[in-house]
N, C-alpha and C positions, 0 to 999 in steps of 0.2 A: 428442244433446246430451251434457255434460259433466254429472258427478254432482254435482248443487248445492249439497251435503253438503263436498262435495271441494273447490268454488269459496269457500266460505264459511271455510273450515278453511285451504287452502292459496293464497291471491289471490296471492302471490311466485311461483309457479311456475307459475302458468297467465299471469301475465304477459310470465314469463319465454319461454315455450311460444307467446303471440302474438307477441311481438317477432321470434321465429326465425323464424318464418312471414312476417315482414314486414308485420305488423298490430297497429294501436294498442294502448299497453297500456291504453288507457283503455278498450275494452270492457269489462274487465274492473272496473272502477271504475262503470261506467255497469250492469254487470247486477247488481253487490251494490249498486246503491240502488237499481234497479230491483225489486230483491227484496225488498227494505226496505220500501219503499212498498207494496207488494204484501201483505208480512204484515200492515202497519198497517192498512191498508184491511179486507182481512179479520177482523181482529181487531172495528174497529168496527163493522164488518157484523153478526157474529155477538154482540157487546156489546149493541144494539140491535135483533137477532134476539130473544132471549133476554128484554130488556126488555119487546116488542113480546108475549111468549106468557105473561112475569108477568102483566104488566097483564090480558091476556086474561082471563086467572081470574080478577084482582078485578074485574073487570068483572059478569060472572058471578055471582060472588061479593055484589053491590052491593046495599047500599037499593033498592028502586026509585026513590027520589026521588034519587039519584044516580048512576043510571045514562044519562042522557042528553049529564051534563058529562062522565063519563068516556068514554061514546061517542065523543065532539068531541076526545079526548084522544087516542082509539086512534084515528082518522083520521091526527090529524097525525104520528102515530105511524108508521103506518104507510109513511105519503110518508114517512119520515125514513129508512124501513128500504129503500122501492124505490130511494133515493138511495144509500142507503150500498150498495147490491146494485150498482148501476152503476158504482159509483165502484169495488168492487171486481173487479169484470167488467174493464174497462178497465185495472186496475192488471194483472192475471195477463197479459193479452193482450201489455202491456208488457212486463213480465218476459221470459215467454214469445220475445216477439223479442229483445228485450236478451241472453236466452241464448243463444239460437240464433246470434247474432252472434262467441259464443266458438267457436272452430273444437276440434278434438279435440287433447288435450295430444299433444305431438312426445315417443316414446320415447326415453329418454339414448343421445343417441351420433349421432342425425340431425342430418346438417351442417347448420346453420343456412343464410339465406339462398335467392337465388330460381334461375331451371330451373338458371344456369351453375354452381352451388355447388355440383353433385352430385359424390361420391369414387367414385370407380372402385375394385370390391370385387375383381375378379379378371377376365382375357380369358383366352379358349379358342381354340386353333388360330392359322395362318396366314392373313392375309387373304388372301382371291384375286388368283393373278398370272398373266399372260396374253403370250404372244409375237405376240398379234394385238391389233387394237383392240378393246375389247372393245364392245358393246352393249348400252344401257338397256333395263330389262326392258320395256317398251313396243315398243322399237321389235324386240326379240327376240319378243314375244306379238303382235306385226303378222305377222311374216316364220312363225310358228306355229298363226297361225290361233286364239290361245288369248286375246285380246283385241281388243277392237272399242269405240276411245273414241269413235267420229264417231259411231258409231250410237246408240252411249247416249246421246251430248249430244244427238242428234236426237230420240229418246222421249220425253227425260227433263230434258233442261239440264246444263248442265256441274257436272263433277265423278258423272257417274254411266256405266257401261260393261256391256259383255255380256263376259261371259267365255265362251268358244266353246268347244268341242271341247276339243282336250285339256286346255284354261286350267279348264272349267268341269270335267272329270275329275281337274284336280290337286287342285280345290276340296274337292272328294269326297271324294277321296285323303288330304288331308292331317285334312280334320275328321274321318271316320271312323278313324283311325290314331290321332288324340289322344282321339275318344273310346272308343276300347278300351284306350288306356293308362289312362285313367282309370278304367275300370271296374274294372282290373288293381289298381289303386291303392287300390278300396274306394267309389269314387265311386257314386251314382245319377242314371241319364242321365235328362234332363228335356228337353222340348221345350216348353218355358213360354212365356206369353202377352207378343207385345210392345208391348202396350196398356195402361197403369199407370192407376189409379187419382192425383192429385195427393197424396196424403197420404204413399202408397208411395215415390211422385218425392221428396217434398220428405224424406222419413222418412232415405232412404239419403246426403241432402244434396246431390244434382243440380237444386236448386232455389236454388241458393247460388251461387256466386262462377259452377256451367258451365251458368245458366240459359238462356245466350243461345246455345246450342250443341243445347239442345232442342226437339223438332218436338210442337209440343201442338194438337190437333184441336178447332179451336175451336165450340162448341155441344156438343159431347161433353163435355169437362172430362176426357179421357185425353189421356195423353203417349204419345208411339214414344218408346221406351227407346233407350239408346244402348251397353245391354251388357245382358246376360243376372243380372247382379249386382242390378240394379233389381227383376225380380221372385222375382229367390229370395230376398231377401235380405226381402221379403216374404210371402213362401209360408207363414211362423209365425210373423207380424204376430198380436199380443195372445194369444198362446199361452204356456202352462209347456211348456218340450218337457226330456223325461227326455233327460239325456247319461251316464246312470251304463253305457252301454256303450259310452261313449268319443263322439267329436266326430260330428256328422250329418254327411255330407258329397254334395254332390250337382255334378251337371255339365250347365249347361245350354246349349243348342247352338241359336241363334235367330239369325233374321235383326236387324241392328243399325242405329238410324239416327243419324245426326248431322250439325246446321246448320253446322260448323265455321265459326261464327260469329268473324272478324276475323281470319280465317286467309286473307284474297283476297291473290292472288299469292303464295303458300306452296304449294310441291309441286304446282302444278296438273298436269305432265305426268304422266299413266298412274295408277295406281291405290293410288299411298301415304296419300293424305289425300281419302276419298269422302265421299259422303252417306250411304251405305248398303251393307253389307258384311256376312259372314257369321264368326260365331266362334263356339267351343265354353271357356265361362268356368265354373271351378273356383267353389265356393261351400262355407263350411264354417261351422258354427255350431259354440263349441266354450267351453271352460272361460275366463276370464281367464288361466289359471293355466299354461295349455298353448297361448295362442295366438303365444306366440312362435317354440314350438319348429315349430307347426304352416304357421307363415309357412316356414319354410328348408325346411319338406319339398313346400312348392307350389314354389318356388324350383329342389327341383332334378328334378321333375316337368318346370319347364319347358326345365330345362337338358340334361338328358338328349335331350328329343325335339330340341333344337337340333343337337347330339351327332349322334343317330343321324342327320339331314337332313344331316350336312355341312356345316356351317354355323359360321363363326367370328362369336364375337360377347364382349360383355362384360356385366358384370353390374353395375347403379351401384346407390348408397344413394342415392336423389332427396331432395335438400333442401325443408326445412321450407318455404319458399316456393311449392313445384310439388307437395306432397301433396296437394291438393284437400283439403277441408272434413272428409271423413271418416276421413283416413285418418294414422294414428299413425306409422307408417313405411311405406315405399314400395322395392320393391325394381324395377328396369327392367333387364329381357334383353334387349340392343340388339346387329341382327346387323349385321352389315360386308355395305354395299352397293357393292361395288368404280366403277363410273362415278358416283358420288358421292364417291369420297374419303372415307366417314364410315362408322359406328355409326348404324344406325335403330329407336327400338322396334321390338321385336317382340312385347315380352308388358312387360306390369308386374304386381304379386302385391303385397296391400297389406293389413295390419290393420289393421283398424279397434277394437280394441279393443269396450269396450260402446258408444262410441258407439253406433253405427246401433240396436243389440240399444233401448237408452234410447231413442229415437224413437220406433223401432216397437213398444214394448213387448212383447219376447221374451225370454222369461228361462226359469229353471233353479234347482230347489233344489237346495243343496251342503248334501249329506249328509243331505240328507232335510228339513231346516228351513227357512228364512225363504226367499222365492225372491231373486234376484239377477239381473240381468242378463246374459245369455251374452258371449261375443266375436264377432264376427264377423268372414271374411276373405275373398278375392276374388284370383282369378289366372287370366290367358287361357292356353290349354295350345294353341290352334289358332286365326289370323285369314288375312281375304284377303288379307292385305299379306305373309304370309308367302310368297306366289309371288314378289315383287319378288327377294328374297333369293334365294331357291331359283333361277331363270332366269339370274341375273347372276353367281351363284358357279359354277355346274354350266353355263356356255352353252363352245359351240366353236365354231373357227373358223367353220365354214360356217353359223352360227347353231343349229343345232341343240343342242339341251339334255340332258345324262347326268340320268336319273330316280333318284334313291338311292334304295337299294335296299329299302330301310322300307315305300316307297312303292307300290312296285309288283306285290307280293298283290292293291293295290286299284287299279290298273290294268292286270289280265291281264295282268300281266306284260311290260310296255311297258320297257325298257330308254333307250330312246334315240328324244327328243321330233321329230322331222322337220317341218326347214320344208316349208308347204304347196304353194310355188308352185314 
């Protein structure tokens, strides 16, 4: 949530901040009286607290032959205070959502408006160009032996697959390659839990606007996470973690799920838009003060490994409409899928400022005194949708696929992908 401090002091530019996002400036109206109400109530609670523990003593204090009316005093006393306790119970709860309804302020410069308003920051390379027809990475991982949709739908229900033989070695290939760059980088690789707690969910703001996109095990009260950012991002959940040797930064590499809830008839052919996928996501706790500069160094983390794959793609600033809840600014590395005609994510890298850090209460003392909230940031360096790309840029005539060469240390040295049949 948003520094309430900050909502009180500044309401003009956190209205300004929901409007570009495409959301009422009246939340913002609605949680400074919600707040309002909230002090009031507390105020009379503990106005009446206080009353409630004078009395006490003269109670105490009493004639005997006046301690029975005053007794009959502190009764009604007392229901006045378990009333004022509710009424303030209720008012924080209020508040509490009323803020939570404020998304996180848009950094200056994020193009206002929804997904289409995003500015194109810079493209890399030649898209792919072919003197044959070319083939959908689908029907290339058919003829490869390195995907199998019929059978996953058969397991599992559609929108899920096996990825075979070499498909399930490129997988390998590619997540252990991002996670040794990241190691290279300062990172610590993490194989963390994909079972959340709701507090965690709701903390990093996946309980917000992309509730209906997550898988929660009902009788349990945990969530399947839908990126690795959900439980790192609580790992020093109500902790002071010391940054005075610079930013923590960690990589976690989990299996991922998601309902891709009102997405039916979107991407359904092959494996762009699943239920369940594997990715190795970037996690960095770090100063306010340094989490801008630390955003463009996950950015070209991811740019580089596009670089070495071979791979043309662009870089956009995702408008204040499509940041999700948490996120301040949003950076999207989108590669060129040639039988598509288009740009497809492939990573997006995002500060969230102290949002999330404010939820989960994670903080940090600067310079030794009063603690403070940290920043938090988030960046994919490796996903399974990055095969789409890789298959469709790198495929030749006869179907078989050129392996770049990054790649192939962690395929014995496999050069050149050979259809099976």
């Amino acid at each position: 949530m948003i520094d309430l401090a900050f909502l009180r002091d500044q309401p003009d530019l956190v209205k300004r901040s929901q409007e570009a996002r495409g959301e009422s400036p009246d939340t913002v109206d609605d949680a400074l009286a919600a707040d309002r109400e909230r002090r009031a109530a507390i105020t009379a609670f503990e106005e009446l607290r206080a009353a409630q523990n004078a009395h006490g003593k003269t109670v105490a204090q009493a004639p005997k032959d006046q301690k029975a009316a005053l007794v009959a005093e502190g009764k009604q006393l007392s229901e006045r205070v378990k009333q004022a306790q509710a009424i303030a119970t209720a008012a924080e709860e209020a508040a509490e959502a009323a803020l939570g309804r404020i998304e996180n302020i848009v950094i200056d410069g994020v193009p206002a408006g929804g997904e289409e308003a995003f500015v194109t920051l810079r493209t890399h390379g030649e898209p792919a160009s072919f003197d044959f027809e070319p083939l959908d990475h689908l029907a290339l991982g058919e003829k490869l032996g390195a995907i199998d949709m019929e059978r996953g739908t058969k397991v599992s229900g559609s929108r899920f697959y096996f990825l075979t033989g070499i498909g399930a070695r490129l997988e390998y290939a590619l997540m252990s390659l991002a996670l040794q760059r990241a190691v290279d980088a300062g990172f610590i690789p993490m194989i963390p839990p994909t079972l959340v707690r709701p507090e965690v969910m709701k903390g990093t703001g996946f309980l917000g606007q992309h509730a209906d996109e997550v898988y929660r095990l009902e009788g349990e009260d945990l969530y399947l996470v839908g990126t690795s950012e959900v439980p790192l991002a609580g790992y020093h959940m109500g902790e002071i973690i010391d940054l005075e040797a610079g930013p923590k930064r960690y990589a976690g590499w989990s299996t991922c799920y998601r309902r891709e809830a009102g997405s039916y008839g979107k991407d359904t052919r092959g494996i762009i838009r699943v239920h369940q996928f594997n990715k190795l996501e970037m996690f960095v706790y770090t100063t306010p003060e340094a989490a801008e500069e630390e955003h463009l160094r996950l950015v070209a983390l991811q740019e580089q490994m596009l670089q070495d794959l071979g791979l043309s793609y662009r870089v956009i600033d995702v408008a204040a409409g499509d940041l999700g809840s948490s996120a301040a600014r949003k950076y999207d590395v989108e590669a060129w899928v040639p039988t598509q005609d288009a740009y497809r994510e492939l990573t997006s890298t995002s500060n969230c400022t102290s949002y999330q850090a404010r939820r989960l209460d994670v903080r940090y003392r600067p310079d030794g005194g009063k603690t403070a909230p940290v920043a938090t940031l988030n960046g994919t360096l490796a996903t399974t949708r990055w095969i789409v790309a890789l298959l469709e840029t790198h495929q030749r005539a006869d179907g078989s696929v050129v392996i770049p060469e990054v790649l192939r240390p962690y395929l014995g040295g496999i050069e050149i992908a050979e259809p099976i049949g």
